[in-house]
C-alpha atoms as a printed R data frame, in Angstrom:
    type eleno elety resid chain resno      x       y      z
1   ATOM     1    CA   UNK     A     1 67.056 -49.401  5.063
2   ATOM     2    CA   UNK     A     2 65.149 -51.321  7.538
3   ATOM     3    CA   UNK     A     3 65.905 -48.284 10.436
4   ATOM     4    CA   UNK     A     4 64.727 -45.886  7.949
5   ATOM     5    CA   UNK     A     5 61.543 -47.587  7.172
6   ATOM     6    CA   UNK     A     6 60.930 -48.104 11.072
7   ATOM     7    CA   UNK     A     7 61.533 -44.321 11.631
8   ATOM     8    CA   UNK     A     8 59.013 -43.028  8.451
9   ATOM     9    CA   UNK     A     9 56.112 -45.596 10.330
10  ATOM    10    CA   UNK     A    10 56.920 -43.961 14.215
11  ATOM    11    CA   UNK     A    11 57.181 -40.314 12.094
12  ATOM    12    CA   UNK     A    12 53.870 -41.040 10.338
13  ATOM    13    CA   UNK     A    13 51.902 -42.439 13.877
14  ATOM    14    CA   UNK     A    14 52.816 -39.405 14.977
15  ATOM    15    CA   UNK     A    15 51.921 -36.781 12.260
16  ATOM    16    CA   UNK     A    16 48.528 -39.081 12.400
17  ATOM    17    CA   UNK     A    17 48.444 -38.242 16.398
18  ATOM    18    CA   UNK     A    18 49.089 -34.214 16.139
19  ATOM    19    CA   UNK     A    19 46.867 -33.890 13.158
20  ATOM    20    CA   UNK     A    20 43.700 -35.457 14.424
21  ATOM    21    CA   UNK     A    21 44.055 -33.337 17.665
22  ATOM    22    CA   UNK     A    22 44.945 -30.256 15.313
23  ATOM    23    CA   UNK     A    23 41.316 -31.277 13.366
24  ATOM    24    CA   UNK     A    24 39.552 -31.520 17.187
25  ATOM    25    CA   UNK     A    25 40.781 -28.522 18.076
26  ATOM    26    CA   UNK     A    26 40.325 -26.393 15.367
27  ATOM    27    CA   UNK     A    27 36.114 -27.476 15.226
28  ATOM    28    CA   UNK     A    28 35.560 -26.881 18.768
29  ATOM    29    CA   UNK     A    29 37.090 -23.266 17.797
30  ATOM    30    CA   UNK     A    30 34.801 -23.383 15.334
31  ATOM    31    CA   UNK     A    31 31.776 -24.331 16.435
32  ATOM    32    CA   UNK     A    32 32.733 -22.322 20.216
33  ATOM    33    CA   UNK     A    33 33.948 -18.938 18.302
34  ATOM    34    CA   UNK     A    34 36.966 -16.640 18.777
35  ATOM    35    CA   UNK     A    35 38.696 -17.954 22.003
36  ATOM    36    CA   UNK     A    36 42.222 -16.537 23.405
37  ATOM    37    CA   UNK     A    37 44.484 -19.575 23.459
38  ATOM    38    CA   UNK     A    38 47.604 -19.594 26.020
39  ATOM    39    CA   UNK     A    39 50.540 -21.610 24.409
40  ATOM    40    CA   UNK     A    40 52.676 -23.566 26.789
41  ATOM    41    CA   UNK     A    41 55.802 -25.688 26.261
42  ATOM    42    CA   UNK     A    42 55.348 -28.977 27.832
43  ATOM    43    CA   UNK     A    43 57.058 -32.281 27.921
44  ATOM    44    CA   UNK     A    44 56.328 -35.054 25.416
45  ATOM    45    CA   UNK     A    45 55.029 -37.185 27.967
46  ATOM    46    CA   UNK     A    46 51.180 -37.167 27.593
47  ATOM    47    CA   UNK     A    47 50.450 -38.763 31.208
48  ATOM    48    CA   UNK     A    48 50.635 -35.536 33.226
49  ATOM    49    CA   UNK     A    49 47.913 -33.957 30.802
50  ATOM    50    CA   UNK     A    50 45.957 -36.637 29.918
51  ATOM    51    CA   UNK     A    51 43.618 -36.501 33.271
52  ATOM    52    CA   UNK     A    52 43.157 -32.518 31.971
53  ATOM    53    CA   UNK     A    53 42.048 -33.340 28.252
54  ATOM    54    CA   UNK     A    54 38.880 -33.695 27.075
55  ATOM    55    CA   UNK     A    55 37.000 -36.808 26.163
56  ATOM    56    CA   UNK     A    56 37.903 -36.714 22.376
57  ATOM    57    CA   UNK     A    57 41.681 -35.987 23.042
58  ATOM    58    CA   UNK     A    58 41.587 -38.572 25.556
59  ATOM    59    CA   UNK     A    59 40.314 -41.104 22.790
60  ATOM    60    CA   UNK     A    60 42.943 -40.089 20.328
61  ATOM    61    CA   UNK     A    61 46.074 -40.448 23.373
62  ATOM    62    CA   UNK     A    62 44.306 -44.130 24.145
63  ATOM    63    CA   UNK     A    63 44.373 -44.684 20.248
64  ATOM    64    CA   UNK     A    64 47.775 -44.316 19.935
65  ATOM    65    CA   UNK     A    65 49.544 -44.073 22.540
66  ATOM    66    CA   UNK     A    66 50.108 -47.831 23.186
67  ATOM    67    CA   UNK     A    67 51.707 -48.394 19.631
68  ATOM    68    CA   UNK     A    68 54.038 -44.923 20.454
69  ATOM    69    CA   UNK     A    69 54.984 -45.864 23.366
70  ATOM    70    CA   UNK     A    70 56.092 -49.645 22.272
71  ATOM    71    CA   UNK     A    71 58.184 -47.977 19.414
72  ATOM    72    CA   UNK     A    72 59.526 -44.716 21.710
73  ATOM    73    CA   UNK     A    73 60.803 -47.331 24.325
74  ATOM    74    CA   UNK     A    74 63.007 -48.981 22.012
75  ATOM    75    CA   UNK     A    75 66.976 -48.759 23.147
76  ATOM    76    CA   UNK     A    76 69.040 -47.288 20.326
77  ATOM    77    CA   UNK     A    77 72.225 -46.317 22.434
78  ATOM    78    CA   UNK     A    78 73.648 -45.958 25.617
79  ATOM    79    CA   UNK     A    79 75.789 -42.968 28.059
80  ATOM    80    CA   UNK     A    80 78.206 -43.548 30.253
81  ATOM    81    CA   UNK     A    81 77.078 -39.742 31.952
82  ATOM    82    CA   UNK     A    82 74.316 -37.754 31.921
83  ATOM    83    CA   UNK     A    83 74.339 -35.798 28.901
84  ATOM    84    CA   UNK     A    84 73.212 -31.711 29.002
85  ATOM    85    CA   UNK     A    85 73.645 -29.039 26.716
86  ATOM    86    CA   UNK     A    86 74.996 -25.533 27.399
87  ATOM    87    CA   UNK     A    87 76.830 -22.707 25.873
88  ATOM    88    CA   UNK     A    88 79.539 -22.768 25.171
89  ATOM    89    CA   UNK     A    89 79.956 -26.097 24.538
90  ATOM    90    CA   UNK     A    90 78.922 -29.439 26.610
91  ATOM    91    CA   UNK     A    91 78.742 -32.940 26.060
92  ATOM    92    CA   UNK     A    92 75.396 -32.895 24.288
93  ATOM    93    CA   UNK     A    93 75.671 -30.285 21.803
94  ATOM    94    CA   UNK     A    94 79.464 -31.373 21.177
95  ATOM    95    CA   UNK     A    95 77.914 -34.599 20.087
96  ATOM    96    CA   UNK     A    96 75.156 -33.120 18.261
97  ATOM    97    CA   UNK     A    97 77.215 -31.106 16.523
98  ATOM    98    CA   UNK     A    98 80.370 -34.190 15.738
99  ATOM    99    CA   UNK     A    99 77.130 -35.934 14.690
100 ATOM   100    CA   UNK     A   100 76.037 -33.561 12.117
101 ATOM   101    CA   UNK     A   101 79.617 -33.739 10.564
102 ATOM   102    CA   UNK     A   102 80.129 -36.893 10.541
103 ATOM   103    CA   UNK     A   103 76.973 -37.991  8.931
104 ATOM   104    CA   UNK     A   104 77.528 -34.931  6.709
105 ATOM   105    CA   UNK     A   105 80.799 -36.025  5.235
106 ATOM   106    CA   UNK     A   106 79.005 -39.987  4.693
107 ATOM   107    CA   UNK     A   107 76.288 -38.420  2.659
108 ATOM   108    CA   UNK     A   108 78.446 -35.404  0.605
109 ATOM   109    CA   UNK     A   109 81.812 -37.270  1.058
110 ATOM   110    CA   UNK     A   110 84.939 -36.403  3.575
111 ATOM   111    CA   UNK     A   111 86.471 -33.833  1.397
112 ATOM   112    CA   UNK     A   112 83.253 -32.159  0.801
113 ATOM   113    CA   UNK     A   113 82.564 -31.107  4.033
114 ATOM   114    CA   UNK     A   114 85.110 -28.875  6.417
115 ATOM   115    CA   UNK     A   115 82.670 -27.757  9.170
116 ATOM   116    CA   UNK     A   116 79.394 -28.330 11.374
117 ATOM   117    CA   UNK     A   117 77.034 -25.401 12.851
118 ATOM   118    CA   UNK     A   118 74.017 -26.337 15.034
119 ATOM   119    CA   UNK     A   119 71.982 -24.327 17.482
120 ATOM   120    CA   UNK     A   120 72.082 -24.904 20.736
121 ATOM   121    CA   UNK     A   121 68.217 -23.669 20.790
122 ATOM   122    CA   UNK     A   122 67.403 -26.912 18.906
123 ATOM   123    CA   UNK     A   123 68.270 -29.254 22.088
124 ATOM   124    CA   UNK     A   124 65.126 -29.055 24.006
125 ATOM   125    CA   UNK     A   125 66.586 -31.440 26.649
126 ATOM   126    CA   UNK     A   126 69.184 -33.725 28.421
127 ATOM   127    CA   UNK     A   127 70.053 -37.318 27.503
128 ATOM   128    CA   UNK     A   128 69.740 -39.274 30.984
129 ATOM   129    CA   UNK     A   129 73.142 -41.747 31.931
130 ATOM   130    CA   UNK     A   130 72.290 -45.215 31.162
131 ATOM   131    CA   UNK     A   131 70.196 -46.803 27.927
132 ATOM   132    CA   UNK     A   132 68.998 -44.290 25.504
133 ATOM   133    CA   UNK     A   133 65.650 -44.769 24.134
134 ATOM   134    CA   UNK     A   134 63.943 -43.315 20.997
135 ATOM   135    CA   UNK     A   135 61.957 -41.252 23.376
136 ATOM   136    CA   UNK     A   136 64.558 -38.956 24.663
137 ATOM   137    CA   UNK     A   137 66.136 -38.655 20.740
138 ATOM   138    CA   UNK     A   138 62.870 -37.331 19.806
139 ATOM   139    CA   UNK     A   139 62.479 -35.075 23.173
140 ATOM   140    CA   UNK     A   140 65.939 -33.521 22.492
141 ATOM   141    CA   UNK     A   141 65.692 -33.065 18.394
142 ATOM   142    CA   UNK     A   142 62.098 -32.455 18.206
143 ATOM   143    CA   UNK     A   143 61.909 -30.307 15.188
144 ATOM   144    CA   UNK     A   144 62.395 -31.417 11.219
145 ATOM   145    CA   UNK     A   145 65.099 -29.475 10.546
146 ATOM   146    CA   UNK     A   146 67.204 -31.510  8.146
147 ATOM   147    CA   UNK     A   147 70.850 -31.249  7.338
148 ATOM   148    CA   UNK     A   148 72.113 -28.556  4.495
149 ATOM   149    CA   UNK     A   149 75.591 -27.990  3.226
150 ATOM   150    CA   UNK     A   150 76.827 -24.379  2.677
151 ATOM   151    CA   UNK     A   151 78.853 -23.190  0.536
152 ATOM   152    CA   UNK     A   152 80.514 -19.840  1.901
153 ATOM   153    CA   UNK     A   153 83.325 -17.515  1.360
154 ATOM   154    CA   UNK     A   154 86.231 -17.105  3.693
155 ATOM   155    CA   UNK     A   155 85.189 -13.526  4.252
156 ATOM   156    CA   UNK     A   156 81.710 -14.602  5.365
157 ATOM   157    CA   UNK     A   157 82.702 -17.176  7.425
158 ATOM   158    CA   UNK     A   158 84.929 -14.784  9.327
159 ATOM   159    CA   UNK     A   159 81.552 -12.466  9.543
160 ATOM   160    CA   UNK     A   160 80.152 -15.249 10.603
161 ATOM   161    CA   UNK     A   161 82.009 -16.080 13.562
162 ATOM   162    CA   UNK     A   162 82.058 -12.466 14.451
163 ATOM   163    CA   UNK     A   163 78.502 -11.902 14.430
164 ATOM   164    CA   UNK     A   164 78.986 -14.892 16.888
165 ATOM   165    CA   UNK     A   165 81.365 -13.179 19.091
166 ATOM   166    CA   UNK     A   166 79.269 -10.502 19.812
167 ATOM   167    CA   UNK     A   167 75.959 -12.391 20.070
168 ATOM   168    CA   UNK     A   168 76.160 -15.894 21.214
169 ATOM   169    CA   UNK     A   169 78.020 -19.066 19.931
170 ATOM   170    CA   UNK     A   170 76.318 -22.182 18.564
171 ATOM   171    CA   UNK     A   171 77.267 -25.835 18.843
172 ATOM   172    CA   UNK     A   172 80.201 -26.061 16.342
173 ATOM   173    CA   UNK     A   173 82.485 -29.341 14.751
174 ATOM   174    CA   UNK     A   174 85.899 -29.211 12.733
175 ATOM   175    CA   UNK     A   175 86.776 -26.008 14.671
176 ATOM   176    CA   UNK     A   176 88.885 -24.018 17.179
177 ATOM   177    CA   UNK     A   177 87.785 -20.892 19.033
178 ATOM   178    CA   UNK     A   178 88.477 -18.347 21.297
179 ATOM   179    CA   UNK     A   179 86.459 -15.621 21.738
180 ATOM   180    CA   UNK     A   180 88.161 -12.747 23.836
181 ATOM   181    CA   UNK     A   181 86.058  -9.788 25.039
182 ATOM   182    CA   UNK     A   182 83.521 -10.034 22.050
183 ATOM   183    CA   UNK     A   183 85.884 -10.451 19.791
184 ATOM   184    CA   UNK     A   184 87.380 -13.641 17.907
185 ATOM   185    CA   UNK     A   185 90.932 -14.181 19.343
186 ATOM   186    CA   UNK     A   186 91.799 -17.344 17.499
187 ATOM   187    CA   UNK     A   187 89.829 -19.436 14.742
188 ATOM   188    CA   UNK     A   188 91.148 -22.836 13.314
189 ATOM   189    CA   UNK     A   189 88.964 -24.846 10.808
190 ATOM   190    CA   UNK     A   190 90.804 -28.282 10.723
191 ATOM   191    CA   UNK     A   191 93.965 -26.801 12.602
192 ATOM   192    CA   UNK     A   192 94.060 -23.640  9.990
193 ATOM   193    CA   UNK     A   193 93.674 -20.422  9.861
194 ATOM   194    CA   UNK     A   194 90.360 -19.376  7.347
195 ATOM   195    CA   UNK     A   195 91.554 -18.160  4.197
196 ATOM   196    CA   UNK     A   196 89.034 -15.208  2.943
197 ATOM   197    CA   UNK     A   197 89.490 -16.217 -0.086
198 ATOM   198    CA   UNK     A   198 89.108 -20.045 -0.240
199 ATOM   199    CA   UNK     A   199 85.005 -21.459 -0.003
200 ATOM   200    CA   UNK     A   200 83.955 -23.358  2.808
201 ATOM   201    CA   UNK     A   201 81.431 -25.732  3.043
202 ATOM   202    CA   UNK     A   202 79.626 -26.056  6.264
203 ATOM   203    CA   UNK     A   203 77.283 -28.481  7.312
204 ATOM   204    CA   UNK     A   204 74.108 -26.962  9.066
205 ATOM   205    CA   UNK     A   205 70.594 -27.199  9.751
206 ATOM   206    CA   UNK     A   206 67.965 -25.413  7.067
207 ATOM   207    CA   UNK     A   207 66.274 -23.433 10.220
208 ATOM   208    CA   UNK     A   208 70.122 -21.426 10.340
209 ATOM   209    CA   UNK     A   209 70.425 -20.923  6.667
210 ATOM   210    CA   UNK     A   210 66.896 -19.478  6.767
211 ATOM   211    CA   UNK     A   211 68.633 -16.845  9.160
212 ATOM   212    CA   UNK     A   212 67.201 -18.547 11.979
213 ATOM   213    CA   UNK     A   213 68.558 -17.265 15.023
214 ATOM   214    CA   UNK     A   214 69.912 -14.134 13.449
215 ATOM   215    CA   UNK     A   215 72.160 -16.046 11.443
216 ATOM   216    CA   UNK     A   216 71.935 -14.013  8.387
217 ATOM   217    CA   UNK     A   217 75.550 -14.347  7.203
218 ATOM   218    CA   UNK     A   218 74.669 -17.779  5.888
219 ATOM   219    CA   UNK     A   219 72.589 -15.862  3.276
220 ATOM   220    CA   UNK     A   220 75.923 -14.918  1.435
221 ATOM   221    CA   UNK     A   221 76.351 -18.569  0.199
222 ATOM   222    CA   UNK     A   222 77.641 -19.401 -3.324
223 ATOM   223    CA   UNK     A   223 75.102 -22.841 -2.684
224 ATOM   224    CA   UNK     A   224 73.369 -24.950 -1.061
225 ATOM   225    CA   UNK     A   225 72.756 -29.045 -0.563
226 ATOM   226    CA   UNK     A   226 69.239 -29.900  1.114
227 ATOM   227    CA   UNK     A   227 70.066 -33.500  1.679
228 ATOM   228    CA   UNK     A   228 66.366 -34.486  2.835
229 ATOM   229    CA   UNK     A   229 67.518 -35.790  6.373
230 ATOM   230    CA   UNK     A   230 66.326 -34.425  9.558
231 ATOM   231    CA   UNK     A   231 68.565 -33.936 12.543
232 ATOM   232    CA   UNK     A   232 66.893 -36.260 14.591
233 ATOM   233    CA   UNK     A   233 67.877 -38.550 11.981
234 ATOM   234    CA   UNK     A   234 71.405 -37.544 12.084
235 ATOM   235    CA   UNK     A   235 71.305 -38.051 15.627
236 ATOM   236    CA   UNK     A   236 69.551 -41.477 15.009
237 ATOM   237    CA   UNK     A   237 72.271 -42.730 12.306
238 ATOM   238    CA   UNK     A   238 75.133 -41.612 14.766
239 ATOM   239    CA   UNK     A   239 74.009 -42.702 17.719
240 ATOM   240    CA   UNK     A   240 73.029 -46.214 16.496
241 ATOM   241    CA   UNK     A   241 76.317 -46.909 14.767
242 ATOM   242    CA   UNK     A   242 78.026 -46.707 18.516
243 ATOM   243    CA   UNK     A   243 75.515 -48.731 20.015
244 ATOM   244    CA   UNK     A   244 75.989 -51.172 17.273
245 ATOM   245    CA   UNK     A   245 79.620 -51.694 18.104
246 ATOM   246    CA   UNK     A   246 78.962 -51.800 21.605
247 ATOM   247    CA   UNK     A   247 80.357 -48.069 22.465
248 ATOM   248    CA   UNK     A   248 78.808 -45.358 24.429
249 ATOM   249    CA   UNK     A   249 77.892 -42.525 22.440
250 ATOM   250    CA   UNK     A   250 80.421 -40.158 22.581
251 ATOM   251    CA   UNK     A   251 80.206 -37.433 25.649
252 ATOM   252    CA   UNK     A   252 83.034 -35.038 25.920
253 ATOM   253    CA   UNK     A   253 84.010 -31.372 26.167
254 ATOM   254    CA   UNK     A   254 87.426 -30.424 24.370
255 ATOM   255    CA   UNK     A   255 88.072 -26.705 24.594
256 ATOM   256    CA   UNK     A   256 86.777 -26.348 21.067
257 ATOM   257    CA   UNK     A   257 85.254 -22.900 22.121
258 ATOM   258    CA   UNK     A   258 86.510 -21.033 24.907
259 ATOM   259    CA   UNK     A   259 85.084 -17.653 25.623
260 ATOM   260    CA   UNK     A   260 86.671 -15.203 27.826
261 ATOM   261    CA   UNK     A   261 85.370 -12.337 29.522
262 ATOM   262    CA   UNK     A   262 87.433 -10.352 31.757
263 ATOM   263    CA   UNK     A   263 89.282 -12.367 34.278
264 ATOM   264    CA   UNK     A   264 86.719 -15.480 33.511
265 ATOM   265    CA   UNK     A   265 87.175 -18.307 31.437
266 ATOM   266    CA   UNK     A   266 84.983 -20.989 29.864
């Protein structure tokens, strides 16, 4: 309770942060006129773009900054290696995905849950080797998508791993495959073949089952579960639970999804 009270303050500095920069921004377009804006991804780290601001967004980053930075410093967990993410699968988004079905099964209950699907476009970043901060949690899950369960048909969730096949696998928990030539060669949920006709119940993010990143499949659900938590939450409550026995946070590739392509493996 307390760690969930500690992340709604840092959530709601935050929102306070990006909305009174949202307000600044929008009256200087109105009071300048039309103006063509040029987006640009950039780190979370104000300190290279602070010099470039103007006076007003400099106020709001000396505002708040000091009270963000105290809370974003915090330690939650540690690595033993630094942690990236890459297709198709890696440390990071093999963790990020255990994470999402392990938390999953704690809120819905074990035998609720048989499989996890992330995207691998929702890791923004790495997690550096040594202490983990609350900084690079929110860097790498920086978006409120929040945990759903998904209740599918066996069909679909063979259509589903098709259409990943032929397009491009995501970060995936409770499963087994191989992926020959476009095609799925083998696919074990829990060490068993899918039975078409059985329902599945995945857990997964809400940007997926809104058929983010073409994953339309997920439309052909018998139900849903929005459980309200975020998966930088997830991340938080898995993360922390290692560091609070004293244990690394898991970092490991297991073969869970090989893909080959000709004569090449991965």
């Amino acid at each position: 309770m307390e760690r969930a009270l500690e992340m709604d303050e840092i959530q709601k500095l935050m929102r306070k942060y990006i909305l009174t920069a949202i307000c600044l921004v929008g009256l200087g377009l109105t009071v300048l006129g039309a103006q063509t804006i040029k987006a640009q991804r950039v780190w979370m780290d104000t300190t290279e773009y602070s010099h470039k601001a103007s006076e007003s967004i400099v106020n709001i980053i000396n505002t708040y900054s000091p009270q963000l930075h105290v809370k974003m410093n915090k330690v939650v967990g540690y690595t033993t290696q630094t942690m990236y993410s890459y297709a198709p699968e890696s440390p990071l988004s093999n963790m990020a995905a255990d994470a999402l079905l392990a938390i999953a099964k704690r809120h819905y209950g074990t035998d609720k849950v048989d499989f996890a699907l992330t995207n691998f476009g929702g890791i923004r970043t790495f997690f550096p080797k040594g202490d983990l901060t609350l900084y690079y949690v929110y860097a790498a899950f920086p978006f409120e998508n929040a945990l759903v369960l998904v209740s599918l048909k066996g069909e679909h969730v063979l259509e589903l791993f098709e259409h990943m096949a032929l397009s491009r696998v995501e970060a995936l928990a409770g499963v087994q495959l191989v992926i020959e030539e476009g095609k799925v060669k083998e696919l074990l949920i829990n060490g068993h073949p899918v039975d078409e006709k059985r329902t599945y119940h995945i857990a997964t993010i809400d940007f997926l089952l809104g058929g983010g990143d073409r994953m339309t499949v997920l439309s052909k659900n018998t139900g849903t579960d929005y459980s309200g938590i975020t998966l930088r939450d997830v991340m938080l409550q898995y993360i922390t639970a290692f560091y609070e026995k004293g244990e690394p946070i898991p970092a490991k590739t297991d073969k869970r999804v090989v893909v080959i392509q000709k004569d090449n493996a991965s």
